[in-house]
Backbone as ProteinMPNN parsed JSONL, in Angstrom:
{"seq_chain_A": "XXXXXXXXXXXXXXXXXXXXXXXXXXXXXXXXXXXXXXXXXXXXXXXXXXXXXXXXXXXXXXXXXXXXXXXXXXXXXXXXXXXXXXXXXXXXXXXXXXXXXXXXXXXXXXXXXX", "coords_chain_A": {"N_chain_A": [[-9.478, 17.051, 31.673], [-10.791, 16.879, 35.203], [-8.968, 16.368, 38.114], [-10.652, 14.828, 41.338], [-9.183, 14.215, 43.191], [-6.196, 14.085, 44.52], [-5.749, 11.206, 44.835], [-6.636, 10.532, 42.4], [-4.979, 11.091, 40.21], [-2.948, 9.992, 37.833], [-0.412, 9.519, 38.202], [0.227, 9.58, 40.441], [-1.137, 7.825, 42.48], [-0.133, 5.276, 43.105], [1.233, 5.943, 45.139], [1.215, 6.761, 49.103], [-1.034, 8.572, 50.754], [-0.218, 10.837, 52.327], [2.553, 10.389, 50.844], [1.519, 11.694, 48.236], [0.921, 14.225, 48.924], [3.177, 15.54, 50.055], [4.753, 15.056, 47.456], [3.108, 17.055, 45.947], [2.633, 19.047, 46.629], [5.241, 19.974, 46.594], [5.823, 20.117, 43.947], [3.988, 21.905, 42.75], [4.613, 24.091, 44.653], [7.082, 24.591, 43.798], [7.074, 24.785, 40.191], [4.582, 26.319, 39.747], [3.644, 28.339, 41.878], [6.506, 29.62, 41.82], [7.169, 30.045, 39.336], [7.135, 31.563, 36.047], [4.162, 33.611, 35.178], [2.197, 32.314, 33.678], [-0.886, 32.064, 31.298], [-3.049, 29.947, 32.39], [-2.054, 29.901, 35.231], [-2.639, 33.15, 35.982], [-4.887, 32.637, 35.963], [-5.597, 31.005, 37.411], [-4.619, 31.623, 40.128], [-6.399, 34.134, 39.985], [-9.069, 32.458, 40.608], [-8.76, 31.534, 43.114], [-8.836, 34.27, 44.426], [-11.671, 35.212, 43.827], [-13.33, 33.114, 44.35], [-13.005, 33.104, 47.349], [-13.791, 35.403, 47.406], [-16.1, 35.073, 46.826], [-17.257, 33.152, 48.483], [-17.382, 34.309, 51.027], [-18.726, 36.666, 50.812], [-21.255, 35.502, 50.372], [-21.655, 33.371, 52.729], [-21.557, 35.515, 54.575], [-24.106, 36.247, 53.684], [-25.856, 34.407, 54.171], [-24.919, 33.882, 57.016], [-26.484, 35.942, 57.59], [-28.979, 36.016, 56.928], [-29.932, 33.997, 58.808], [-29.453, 35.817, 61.03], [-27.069, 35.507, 62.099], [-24.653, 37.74, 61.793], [-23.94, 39.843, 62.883], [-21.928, 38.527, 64.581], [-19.149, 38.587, 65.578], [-17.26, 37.155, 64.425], [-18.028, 35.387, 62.241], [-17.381, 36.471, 59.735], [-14.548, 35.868, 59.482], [-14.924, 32.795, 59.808], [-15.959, 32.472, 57.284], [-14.415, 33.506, 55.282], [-12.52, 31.478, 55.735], [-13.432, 29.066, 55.213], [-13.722, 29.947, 52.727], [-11.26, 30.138, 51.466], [-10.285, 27.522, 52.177], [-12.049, 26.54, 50.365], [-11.082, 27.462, 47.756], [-8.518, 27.269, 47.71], [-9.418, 24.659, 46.843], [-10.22, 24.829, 44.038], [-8.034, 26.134, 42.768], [-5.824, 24.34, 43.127], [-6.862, 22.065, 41.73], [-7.031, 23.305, 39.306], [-4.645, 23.749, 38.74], [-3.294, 21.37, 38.47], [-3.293, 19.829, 35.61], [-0.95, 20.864, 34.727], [1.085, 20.576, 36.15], [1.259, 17.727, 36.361], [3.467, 16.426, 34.643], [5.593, 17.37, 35.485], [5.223, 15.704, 38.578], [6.195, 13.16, 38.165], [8.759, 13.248, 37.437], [9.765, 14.501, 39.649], [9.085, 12.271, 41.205], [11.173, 10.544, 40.657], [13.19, 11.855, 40.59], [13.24, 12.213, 43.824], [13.096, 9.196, 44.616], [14.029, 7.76, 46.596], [13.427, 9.401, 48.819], [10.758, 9.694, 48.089], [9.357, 6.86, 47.882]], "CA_chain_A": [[-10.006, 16.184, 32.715], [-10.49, 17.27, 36.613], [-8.67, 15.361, 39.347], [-10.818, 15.475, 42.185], [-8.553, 13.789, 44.228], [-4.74, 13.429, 44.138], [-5.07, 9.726, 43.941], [-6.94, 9.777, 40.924], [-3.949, 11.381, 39.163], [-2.454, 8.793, 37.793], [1.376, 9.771, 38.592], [0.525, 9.663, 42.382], [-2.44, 6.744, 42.431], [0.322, 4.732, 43.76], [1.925, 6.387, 46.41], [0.77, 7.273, 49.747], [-1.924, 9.607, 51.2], [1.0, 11.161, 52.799], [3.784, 10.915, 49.859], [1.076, 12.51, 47.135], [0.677, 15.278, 49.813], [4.432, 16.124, 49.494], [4.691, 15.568, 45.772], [2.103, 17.711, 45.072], [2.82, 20.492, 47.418], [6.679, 20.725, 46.102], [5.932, 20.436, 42.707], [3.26, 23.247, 43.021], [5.657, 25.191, 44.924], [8.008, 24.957, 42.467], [6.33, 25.037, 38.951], [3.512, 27.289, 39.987], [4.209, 29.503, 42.983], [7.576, 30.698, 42.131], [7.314, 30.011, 38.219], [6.632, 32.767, 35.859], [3.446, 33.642, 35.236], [1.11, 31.983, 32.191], [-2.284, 32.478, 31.303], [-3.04, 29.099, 33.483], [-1.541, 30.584, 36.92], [-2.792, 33.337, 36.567], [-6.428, 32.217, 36.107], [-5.728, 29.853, 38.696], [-5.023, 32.805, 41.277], [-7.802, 34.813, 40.082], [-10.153, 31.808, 40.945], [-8.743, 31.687, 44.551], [-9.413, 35.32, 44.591], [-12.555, 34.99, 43.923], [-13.908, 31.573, 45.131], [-12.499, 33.447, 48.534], [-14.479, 36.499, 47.798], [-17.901, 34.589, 46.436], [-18.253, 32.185, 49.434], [-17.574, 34.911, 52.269], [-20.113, 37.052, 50.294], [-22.58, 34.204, 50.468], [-21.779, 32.942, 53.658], [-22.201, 36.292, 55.548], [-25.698, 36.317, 53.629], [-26.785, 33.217, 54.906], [-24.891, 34.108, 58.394], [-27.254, 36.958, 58.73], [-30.516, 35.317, 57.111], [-29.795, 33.602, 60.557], [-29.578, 36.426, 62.059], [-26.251, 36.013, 63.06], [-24.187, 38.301, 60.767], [-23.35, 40.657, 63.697], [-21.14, 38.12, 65.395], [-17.742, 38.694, 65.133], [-16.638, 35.754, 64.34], [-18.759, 35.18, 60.8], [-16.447, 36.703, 58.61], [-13.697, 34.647, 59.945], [-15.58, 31.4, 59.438], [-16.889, 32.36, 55.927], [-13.103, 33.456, 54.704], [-11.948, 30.375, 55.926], [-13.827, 28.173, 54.191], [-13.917, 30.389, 51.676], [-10.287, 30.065, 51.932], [-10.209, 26.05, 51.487], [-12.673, 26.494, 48.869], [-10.356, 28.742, 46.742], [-7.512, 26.077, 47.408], [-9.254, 23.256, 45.642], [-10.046, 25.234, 42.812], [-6.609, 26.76, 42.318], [-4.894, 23.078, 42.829], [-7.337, 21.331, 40.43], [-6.222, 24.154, 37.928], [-2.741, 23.309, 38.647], [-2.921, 19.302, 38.437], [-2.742, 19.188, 34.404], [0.249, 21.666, 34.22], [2.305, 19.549, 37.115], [1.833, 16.21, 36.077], [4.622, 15.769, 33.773], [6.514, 17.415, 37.22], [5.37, 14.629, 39.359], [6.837, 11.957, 37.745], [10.596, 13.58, 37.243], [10.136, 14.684, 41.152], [9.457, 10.623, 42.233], [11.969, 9.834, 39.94], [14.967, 12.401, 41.49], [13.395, 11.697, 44.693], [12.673, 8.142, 44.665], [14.175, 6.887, 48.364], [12.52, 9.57, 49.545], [8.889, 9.256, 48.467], [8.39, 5.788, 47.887]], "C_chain_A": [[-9.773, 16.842, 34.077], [-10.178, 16.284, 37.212], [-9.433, 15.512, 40.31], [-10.468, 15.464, 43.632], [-7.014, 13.6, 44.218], [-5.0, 12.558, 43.68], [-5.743, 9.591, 43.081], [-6.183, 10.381, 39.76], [-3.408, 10.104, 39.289], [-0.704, 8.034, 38.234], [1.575, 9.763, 40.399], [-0.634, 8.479, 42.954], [-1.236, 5.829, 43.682], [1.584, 4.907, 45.21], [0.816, 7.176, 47.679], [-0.068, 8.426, 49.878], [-0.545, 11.022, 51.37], [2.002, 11.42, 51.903], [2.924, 11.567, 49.127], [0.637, 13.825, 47.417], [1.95, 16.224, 49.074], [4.292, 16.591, 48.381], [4.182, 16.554, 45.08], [2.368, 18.936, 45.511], [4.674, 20.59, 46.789], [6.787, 20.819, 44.731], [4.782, 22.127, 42.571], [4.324, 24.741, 43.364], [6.714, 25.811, 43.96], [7.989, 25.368, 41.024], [5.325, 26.088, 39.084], [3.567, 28.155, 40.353], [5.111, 30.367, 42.197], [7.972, 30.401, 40.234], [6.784, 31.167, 37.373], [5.503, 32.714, 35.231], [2.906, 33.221, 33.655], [-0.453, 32.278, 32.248], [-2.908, 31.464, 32.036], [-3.106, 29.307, 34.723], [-2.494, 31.491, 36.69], [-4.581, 33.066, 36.953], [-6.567, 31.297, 37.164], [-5.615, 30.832, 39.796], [-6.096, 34.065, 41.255], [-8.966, 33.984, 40.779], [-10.115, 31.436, 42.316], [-9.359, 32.326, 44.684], [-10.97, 35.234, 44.781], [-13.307, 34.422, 44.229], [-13.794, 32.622, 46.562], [-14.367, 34.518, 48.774], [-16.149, 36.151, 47.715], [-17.922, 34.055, 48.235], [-18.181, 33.482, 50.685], [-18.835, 36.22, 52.022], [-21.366, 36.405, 50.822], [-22.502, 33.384, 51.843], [-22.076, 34.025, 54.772], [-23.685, 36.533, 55.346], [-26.366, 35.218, 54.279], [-26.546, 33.41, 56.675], [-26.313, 35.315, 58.902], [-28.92, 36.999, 57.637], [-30.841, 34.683, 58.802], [-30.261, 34.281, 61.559], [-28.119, 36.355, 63.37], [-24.904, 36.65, 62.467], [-23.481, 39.345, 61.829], [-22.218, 40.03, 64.392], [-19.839, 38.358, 64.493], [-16.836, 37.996, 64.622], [-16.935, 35.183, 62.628], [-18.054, 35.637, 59.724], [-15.649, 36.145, 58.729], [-14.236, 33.499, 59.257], [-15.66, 31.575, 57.561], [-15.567, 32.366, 54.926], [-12.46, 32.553, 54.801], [-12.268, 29.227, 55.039], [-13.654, 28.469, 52.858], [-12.317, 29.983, 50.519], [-9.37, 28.578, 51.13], [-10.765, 25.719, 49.803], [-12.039, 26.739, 47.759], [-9.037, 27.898, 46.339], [-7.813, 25.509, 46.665], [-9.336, 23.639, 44.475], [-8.797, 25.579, 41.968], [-5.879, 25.513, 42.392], [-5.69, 22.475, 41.978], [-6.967, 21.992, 39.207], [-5.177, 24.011, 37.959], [-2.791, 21.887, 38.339], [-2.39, 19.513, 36.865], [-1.349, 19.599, 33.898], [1.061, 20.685, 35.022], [2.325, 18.337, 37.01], [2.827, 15.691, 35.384], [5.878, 16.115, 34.945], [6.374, 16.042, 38.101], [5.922, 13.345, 39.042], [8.315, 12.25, 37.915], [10.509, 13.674, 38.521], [10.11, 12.952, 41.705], [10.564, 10.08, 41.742], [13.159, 9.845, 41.103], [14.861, 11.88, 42.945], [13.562, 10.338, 45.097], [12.916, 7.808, 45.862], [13.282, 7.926, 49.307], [11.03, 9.834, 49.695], [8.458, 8.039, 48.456], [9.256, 5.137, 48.882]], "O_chain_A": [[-8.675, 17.371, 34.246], [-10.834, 15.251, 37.082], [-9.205, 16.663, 40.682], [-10.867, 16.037, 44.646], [-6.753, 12.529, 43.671], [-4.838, 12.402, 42.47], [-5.723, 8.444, 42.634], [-6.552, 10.276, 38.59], [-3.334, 9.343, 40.254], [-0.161, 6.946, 38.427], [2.507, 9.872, 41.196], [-0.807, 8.522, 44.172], [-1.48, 5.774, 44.887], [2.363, 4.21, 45.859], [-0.112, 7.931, 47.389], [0.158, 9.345, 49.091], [-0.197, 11.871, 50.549], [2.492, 12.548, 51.948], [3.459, 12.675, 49.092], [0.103, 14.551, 46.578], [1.943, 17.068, 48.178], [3.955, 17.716, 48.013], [4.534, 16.95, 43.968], [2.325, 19.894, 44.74], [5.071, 21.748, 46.659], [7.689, 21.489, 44.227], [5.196, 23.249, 42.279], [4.629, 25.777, 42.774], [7.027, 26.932, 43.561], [8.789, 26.213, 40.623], [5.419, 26.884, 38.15], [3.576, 29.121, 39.591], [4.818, 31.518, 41.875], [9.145, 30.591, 39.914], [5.926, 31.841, 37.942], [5.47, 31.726, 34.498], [3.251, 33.829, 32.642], [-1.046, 32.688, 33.245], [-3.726, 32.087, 32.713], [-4.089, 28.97, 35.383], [-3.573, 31.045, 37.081], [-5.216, 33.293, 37.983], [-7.625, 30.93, 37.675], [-6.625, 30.897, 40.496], [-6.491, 34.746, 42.202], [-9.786, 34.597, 41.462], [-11.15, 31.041, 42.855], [-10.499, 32.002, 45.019], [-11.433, 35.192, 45.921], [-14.33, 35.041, 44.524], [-14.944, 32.97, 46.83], [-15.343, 34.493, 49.523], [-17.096, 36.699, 48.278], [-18.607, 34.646, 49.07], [-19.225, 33.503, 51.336], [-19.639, 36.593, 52.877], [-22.239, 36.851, 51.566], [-23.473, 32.647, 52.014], [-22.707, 33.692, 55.775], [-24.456, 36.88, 56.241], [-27.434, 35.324, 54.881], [-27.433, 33.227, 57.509], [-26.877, 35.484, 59.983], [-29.755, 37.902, 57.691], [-31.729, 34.926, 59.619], [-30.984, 33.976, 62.508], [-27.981, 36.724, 64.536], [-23.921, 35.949, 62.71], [-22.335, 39.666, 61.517], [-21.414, 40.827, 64.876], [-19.608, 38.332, 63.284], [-15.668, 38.333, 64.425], [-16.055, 34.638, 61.961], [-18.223, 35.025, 58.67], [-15.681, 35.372, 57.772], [-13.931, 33.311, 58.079], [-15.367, 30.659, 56.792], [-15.471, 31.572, 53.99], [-11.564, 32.498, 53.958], [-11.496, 28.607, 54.308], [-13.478, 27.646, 51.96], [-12.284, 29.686, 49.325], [-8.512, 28.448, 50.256], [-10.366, 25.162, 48.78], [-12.442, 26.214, 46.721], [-8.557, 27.781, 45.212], [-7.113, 25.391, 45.659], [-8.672, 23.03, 43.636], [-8.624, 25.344, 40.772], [-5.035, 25.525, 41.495], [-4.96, 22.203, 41.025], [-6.63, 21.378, 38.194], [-4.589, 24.201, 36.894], [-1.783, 21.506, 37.744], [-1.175, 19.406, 36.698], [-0.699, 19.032, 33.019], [1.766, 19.927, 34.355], [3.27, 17.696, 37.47], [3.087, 14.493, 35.497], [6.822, 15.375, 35.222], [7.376, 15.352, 38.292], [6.024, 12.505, 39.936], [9.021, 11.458, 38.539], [11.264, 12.831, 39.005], [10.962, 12.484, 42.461], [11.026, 9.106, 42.336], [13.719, 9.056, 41.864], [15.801, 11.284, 43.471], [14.285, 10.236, 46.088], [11.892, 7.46, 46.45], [12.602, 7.554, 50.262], [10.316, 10.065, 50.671], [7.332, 7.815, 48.901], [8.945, 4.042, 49.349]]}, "name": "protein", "num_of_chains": 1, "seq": "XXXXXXXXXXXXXXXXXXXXXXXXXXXXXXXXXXXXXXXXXXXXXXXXXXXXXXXXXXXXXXXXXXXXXXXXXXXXXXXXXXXXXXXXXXXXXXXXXXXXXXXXXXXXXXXXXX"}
């Protein structure tokens, strides 16, 4: 199943915009980031990689269908998004591995996320 939103995981539905921010970003950090590598991760950082490298591809083509592909600035913009883009993919590939994390993290934390 894809989340395509925190709150429609079901381990963070009821906590804040704001607390499922946290949760999600320290369990990530922790399980993912600095965990050792599975066939999961790393397909999940290949699809940054790439998401990154497709949209700034495709966004300097359309910048300079425009006609404005010379500005300096267009690769910037296109990596950026490209950038965000690459995020959601790589955290929607992380949600099914960290959900059994987010629950033990509201647990230990509890006073301080809910």
């Amino acid at each position: 199943m894809i989340y395509w939103t925190l709150k429609s995981v079901p381990e963070l539905a009821a906590l804040t915009r704001k607390q499922r921010r946290r949760v999600h970003e320290q369990c990530l950090r922790h399980h993912f980031w600095y965990a050792s590598a599975t066939r999961r991760s790393i397909t999940a950082y290949l699809s940054l990689i790439f998401t990154i490298v497709i949209v700034c591809i495709g966004g300097e083509s359309v910048l300079s269908a425009l006609g404005m592909a010379d500005h300096f600035w267009s690769i910037y913009i296109s990596a950026g998004i490209g950038f965000l883009a690459g995020s959601f993919v790589f955290s929607r590939i992380a949600i099914p591995v960290l959900r059994p994390f987010y629950h033990e993290f509201i647990e230990r934390n509890e006073t301080q996320v809910v």
